[in-house]
C-alpha positions as CSV (number, residue, x, y, z in Angstrom):
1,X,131.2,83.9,107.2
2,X,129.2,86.0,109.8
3,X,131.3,85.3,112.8
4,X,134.4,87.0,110.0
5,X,132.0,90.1,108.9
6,X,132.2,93.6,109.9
7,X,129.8,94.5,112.9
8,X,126.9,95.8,110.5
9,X,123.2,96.3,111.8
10,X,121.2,92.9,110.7
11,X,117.8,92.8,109.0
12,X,116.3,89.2,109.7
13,X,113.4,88.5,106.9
14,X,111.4,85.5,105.8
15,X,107.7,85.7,105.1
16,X,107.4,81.6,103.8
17,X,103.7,81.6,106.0
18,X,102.5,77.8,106.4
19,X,105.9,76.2,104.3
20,X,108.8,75.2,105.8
21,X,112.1,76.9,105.6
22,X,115.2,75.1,104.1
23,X,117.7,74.1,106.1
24,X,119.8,76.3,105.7
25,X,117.3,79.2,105.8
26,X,117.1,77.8,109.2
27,X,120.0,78.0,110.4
28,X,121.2,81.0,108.9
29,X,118.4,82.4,110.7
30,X,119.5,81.0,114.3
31,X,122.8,82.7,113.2
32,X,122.3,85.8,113.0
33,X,119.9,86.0,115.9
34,X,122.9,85.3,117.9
35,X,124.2,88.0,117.0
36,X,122.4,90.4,119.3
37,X,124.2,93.4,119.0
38,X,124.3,93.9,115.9
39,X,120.0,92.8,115.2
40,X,118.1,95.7,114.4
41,X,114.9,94.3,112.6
42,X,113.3,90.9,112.9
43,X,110.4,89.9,110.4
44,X,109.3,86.4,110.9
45,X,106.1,84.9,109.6
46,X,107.1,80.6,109.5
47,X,105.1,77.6,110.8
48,X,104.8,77.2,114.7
49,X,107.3,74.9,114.9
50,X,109.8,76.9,113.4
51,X,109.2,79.7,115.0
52,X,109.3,78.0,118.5
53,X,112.7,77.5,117.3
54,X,113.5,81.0,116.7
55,X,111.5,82.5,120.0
56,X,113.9,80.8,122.5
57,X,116.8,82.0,120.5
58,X,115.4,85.6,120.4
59,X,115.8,86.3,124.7
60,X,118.3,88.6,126.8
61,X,119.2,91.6,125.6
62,X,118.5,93.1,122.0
63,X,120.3,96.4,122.6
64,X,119.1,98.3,118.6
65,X,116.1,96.1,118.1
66,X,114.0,99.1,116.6
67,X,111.6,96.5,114.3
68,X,109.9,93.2,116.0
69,X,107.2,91.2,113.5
70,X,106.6,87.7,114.5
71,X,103.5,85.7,113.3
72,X,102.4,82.0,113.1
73,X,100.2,81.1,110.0
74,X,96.6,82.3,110.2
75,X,93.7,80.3,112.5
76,X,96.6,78.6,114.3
77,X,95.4,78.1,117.7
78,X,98.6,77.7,119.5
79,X,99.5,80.6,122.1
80,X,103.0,81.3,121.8
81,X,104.9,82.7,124.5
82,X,108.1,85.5,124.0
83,X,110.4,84.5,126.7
84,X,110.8,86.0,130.3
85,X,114.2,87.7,129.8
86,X,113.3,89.2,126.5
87,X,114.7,92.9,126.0
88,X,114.4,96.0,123.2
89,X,114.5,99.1,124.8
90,X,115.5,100.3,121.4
91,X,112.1,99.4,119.6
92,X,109.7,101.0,117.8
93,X,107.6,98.5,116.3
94,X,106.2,95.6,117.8
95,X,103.5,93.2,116.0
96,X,102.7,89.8,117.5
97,X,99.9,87.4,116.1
98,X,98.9,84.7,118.1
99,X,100.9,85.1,120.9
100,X,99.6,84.9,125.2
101,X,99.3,88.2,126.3
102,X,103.1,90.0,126.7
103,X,101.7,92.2,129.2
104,X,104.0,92.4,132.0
105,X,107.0,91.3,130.0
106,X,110.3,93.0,130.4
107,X,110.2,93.5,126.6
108,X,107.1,96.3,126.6
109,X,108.2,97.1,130.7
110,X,111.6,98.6,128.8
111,X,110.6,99.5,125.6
112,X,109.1,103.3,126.3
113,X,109.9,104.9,122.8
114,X,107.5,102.1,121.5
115,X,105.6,104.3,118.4
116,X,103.5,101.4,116.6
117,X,101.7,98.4,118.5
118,X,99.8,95.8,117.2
119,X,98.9,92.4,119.7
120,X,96.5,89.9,118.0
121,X,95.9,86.8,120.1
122,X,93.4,84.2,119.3
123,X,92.9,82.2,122.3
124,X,89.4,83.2,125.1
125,X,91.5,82.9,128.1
126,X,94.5,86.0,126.4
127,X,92.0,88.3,127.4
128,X,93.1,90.4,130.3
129,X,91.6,92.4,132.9
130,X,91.5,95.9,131.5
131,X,93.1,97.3,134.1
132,X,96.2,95.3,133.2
133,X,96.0,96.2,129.4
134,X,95.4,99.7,130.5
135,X,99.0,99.5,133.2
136,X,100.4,98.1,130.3
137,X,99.2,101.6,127.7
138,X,100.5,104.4,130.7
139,X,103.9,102.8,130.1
140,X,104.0,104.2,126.2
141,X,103.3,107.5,125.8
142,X,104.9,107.9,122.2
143,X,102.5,105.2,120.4
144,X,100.8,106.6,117.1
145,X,99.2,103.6,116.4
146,X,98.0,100.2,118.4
147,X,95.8,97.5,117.4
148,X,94.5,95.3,119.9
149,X,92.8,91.7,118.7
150,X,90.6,89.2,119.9
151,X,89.8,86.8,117.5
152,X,88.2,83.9,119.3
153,X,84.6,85.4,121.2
154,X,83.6,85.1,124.8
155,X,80.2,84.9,125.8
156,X,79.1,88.1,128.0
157,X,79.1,86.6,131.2
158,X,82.6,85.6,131.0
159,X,83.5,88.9,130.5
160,X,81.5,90.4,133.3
161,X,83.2,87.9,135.4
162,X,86.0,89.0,134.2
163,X,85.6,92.3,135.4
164,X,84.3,91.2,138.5
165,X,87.2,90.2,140.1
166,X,88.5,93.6,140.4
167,X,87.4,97.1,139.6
168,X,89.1,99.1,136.8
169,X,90.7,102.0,138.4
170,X,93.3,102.9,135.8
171,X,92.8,105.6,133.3
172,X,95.0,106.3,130.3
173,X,95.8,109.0,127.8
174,X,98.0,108.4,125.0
175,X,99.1,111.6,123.7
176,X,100.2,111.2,120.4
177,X,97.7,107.9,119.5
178,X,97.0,108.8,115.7
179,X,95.4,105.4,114.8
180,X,93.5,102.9,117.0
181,X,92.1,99.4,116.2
182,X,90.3,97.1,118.8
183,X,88.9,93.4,117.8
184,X,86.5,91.6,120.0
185,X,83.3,91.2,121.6
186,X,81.4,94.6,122.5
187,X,81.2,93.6,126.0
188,X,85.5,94.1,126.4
189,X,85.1,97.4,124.6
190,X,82.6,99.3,126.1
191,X,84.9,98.1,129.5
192,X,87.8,99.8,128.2
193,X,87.0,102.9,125.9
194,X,85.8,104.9,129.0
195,X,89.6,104.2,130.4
196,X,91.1,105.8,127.6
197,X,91.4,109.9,126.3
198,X,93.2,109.6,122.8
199,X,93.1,113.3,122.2
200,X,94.6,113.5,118.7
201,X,92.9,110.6,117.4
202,X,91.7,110.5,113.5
203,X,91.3,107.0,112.7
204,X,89.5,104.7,114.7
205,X,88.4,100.7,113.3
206,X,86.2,98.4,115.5
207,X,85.8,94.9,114.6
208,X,82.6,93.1,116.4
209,X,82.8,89.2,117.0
210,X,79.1,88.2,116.0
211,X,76.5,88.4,118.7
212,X,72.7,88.8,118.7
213,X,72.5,92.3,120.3
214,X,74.9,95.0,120.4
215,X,74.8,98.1,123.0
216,X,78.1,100.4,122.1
217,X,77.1,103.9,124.1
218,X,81.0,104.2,125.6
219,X,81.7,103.8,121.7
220,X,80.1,106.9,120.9
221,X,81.6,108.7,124.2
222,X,84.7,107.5,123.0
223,X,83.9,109.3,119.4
224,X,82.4,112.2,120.5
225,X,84.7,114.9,121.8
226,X,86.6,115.1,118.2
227,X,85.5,116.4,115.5
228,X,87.6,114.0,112.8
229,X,84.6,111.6,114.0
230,X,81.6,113.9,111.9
231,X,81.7,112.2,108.4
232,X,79.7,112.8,105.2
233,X,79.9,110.2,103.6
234,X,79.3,106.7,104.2
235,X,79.6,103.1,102.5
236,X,78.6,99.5,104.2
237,X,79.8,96.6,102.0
238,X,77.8,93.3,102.8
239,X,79.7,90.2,101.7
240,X,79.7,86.3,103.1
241,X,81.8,87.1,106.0
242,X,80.6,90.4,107.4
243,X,79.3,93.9,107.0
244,X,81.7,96.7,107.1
245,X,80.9,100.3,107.5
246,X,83.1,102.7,106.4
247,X,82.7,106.5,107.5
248,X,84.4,109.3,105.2
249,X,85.1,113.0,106.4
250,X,83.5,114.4,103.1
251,X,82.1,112.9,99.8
252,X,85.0,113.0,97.8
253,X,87.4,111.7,100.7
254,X,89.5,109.0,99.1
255,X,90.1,107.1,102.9
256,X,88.0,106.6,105.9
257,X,88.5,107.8,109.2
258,X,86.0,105.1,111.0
259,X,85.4,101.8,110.2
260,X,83.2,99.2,112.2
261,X,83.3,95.4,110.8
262,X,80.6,92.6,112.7
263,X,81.6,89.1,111.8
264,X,78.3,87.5,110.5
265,X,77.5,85.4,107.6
266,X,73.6,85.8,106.6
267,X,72.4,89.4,105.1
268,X,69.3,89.5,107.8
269,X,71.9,89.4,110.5
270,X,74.3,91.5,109.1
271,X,71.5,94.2,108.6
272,X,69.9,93.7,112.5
273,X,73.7,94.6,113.3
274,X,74.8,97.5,111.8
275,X,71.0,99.0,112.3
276,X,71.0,98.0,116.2
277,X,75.3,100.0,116.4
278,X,73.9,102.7,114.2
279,X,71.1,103.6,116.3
280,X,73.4,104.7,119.1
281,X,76.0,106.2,116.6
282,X,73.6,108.2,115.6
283,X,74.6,111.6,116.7
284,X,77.5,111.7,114.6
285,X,75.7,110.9,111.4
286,X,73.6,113.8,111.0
287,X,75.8,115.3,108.1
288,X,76.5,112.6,106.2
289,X,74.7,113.2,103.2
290,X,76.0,110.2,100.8
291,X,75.5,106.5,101.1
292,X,76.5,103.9,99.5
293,X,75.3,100.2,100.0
294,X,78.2,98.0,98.3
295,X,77.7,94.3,97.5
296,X,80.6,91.5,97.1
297,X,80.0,87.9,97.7
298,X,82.7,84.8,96.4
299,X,79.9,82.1,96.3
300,X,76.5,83.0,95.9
301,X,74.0,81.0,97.9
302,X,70.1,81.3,98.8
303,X,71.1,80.7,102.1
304,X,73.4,84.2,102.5
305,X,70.2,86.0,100.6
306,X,68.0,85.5,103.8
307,X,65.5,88.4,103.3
308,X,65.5,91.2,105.6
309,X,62.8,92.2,107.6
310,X,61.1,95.7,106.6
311,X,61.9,97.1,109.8
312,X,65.1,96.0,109.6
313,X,66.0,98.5,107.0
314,X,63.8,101.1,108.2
315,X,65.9,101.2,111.5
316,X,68.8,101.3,109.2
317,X,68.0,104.3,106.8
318,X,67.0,106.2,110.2
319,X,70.3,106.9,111.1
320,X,70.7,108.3,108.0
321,X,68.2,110.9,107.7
322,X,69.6,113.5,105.6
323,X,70.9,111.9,102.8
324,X,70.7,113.0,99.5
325,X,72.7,110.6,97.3
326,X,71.6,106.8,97.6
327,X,73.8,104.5,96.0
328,X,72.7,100.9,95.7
329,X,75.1,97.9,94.1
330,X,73.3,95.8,91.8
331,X,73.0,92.8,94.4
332,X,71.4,94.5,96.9
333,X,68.5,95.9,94.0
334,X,66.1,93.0,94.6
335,X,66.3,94.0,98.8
336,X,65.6,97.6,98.3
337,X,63.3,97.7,95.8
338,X,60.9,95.5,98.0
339,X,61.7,97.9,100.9
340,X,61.2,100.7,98.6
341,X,57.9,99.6,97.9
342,X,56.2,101.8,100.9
343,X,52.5,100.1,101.1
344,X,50.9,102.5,103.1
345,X,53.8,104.0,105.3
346,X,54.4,107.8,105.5
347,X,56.3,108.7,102.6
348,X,58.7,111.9,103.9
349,X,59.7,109.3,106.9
350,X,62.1,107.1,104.7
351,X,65.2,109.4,103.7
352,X,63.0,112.5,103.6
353,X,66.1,114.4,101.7
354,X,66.6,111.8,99.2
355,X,67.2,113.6,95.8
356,X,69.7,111.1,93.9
357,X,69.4,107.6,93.7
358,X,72.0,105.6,91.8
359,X,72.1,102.1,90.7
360,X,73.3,100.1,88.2
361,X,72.0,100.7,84.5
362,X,69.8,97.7,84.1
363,X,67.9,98.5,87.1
364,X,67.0,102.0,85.4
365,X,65.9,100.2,81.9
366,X,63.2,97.8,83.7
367,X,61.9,100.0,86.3
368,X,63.0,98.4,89.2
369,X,62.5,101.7,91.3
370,X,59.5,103.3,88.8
371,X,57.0,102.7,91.9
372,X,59.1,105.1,94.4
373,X,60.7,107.1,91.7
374,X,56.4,107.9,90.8
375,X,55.6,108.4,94.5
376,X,58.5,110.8,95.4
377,X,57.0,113.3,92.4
378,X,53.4,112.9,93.2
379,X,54.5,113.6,97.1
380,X,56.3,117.1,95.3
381,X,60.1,115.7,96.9
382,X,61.2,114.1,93.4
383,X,64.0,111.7,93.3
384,X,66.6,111.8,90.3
385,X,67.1,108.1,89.2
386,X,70.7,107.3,87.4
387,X,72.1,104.4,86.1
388,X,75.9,103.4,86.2
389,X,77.9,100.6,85.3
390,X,79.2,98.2,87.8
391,X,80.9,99.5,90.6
392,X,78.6,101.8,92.1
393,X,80.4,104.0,94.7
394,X,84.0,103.9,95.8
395,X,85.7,100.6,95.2
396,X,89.5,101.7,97.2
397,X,89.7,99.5,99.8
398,X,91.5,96.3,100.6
399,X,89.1,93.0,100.7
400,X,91.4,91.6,103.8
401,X,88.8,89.1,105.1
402,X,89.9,86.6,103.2
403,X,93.0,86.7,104.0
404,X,92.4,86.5,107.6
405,X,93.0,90.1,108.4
406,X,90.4,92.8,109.1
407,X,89.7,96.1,107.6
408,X,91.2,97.7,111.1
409,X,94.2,96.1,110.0
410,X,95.3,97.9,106.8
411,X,98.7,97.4,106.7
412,X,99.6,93.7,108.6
413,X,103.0,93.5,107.3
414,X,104.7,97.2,107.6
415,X,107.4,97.2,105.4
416,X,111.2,97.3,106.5
């Protein structure tokens, strides 16, 4: 019936994930992708072996290809490959999950009007030499937004080898880069960021493979020269996966502008982290003057409630200086109340402009906090105690670890 249809621009869709298609899903799928001329958007999330099927359909010429999604099932490990002779110079779009690095390919060589990018691959040895990546970047000057993913870590040396075999001489600016999300060990990063000026930048998300010690200074070079980086409020939500930090341009800002996520499973960890980033971040902190610690956690366990060291927290909360609204989620009471508790260390030099402290009700009616709440009057800098119900702080986000996604990722299925 296709071959007998009027020559009408094709939208190719099927989102099964790990189930297989019928058969003839199938192969009214191979159909139309035959039709080349006439293929304008291809949205394919399948099982590898189906999809196999379709990539060495999809190859020569695909003159008004605007739209290209193609994704294997999540934590598949298989590297699929687009082929050689692959072309769009039409598109606009382009997400691949799980796929060897297309860099170099004919299909991002042609496709200069390119506005969104998103390349996720899973496997250590995708990760190219940055000057590659970067080659790859000068070639599409019109991208508003471009996500780049690691999702399998490297050790440090490997990527100092890496960069070792030759030195990065490429620089990049992308013009009109709007949005910019990078996944991967620190190491990669801090390599790249001082290669790229994104001078109209607003919303940057970094997602951190887990790793004992972090050192981020190009991060913060990278964040510096605009101002949509200066927030005032922030939130960091532990839960069993990882601790994301979410930075807001003003209190009542309903979306971030910065979000850094480190994959890590135990609460000590998680705090080490996030206190070791946010000690070189610190700079663009200084006006944030609300923060909230959020709690969310699918299976409780003694072994994710490691206690954190003292000094663990207190090299948190020092980035943080000049906050005056504390706001504390009822499972992370029992931590700070301990920490709160200053035995003998200088008052003023643990949020010294605290004036609001908010936690959930109960902890109000059995005086978790009475101790600090007593010393922050006797010291004449009193702290206003108040109780709310469950959730503390803003709630508007989308819990995407569990799905496999990340929080850099908002949107990993744009719709057609």
């Amino acid at each position: 019936m296709l071959a007998y249809s009027p020559p009408f621009p094709l939208i190719i869709q099927y989102g099964g994930g790990v189930h297989g298609l019928a058969t003839e899903d199938e192969e009214g799928i191979m159909l139309a992708l035959q039709h080349r001329d006439q293929v304008c958007r291809i949205s394919l999330k399948v099982p590898v072996p189906t999809l196999q099927k379709f990539i060495t359909t999809i190859n020569d010429g695909f003159p008004i290809l605007e739209y290209l999604y193609l994704a294997a099932p999540m934590k598949h490990n298989t590297r699929l490959i687009l082929p050689s002779t692959f072309e769009a110079p039409q598109l606009r779009l382009l997400i691949l999950r799980h796929f060897a690095s297309p860099i170099g390919s004919p299909l991002l060589t042609t496709a200069i009007g390119l506005t969104r990018l998103s390349l996720q691959w899973i496997h250590p040895s995708a990760y190219p030499h940055p000057n590659h990546l970067l080659q790859m970047l000068s070639l599409l000057p019109h991208l508003v937004t471009l996500l780049i993913g690691f999702r399998s870590p490297v050790s440090k040396r490997d990527i100092e080898r890496l960069l070792l075999q030759s030195p990065i001489i490429t620089h990049v600016t992308l013009p009109s880069l709007y949005s910019f999300g990078i996944e991967g060990v620190s190491t990669y990063l801090e390599a790249l960021l001082p290669h790229v000026t994104a001078p109209l930048l607003e919303s940057l998300g970094v997602l951190l493979l887990n790793q004992l010690n972090f050192s981020v200074p190009h991060l913060l070079q990278f964040m510096t020269p605009t101002d949509n980086f200066r927030f005032n409020s922030f939130k960091l939500l532990f839960h069993h996966e990882a601790v994301v930090a979410f930075g807001y341009p003003s209190v009542e800002a309903e979306f971030d502008s910065f979000s850094i996520e480190v994959r890590c499973e135990h609460l000590d960890w998680q705090v080490s982290s996030v206190a070791q980033i946010f000690n070189i971040l610190s700079p663009l902190f200084s006006n944030v003057v609300d923060l909230t610690l959020d709690h969310r956690v699918h299976s409780l366990s003694s072994e994710w409630h490691n206690q954190v060291d003292r000094i663990q927290w207190r090299e948190l909360f020092r980035s943080f200086r000049n906050v005056k609204t504390l706001r504390v989620h009822n499972g992370l009471v029992p931590e700070l109340s301990c920490y709160l508790q200053l035995d003998g260390e200088p008052l003023l030099e643990l949020l010294p402009e605290l004036t609001e402290l908010v936690c959930p009700v109960g902890s109000v009616n059995d005086k978790t906090f009475s101790a600090f709440i007593h010393e922050r009057e006797v010291a004449g800098r009193p702290v206003n105690l108040i109780g709310k119900t469950f959730p503390v702080g803003r709630t508007r986000y989308k819990f995407l670890s569990s799905t496999g996604y990340s929080y850099i990722d908002p949107d990993p299925v744009p719709p057609l």
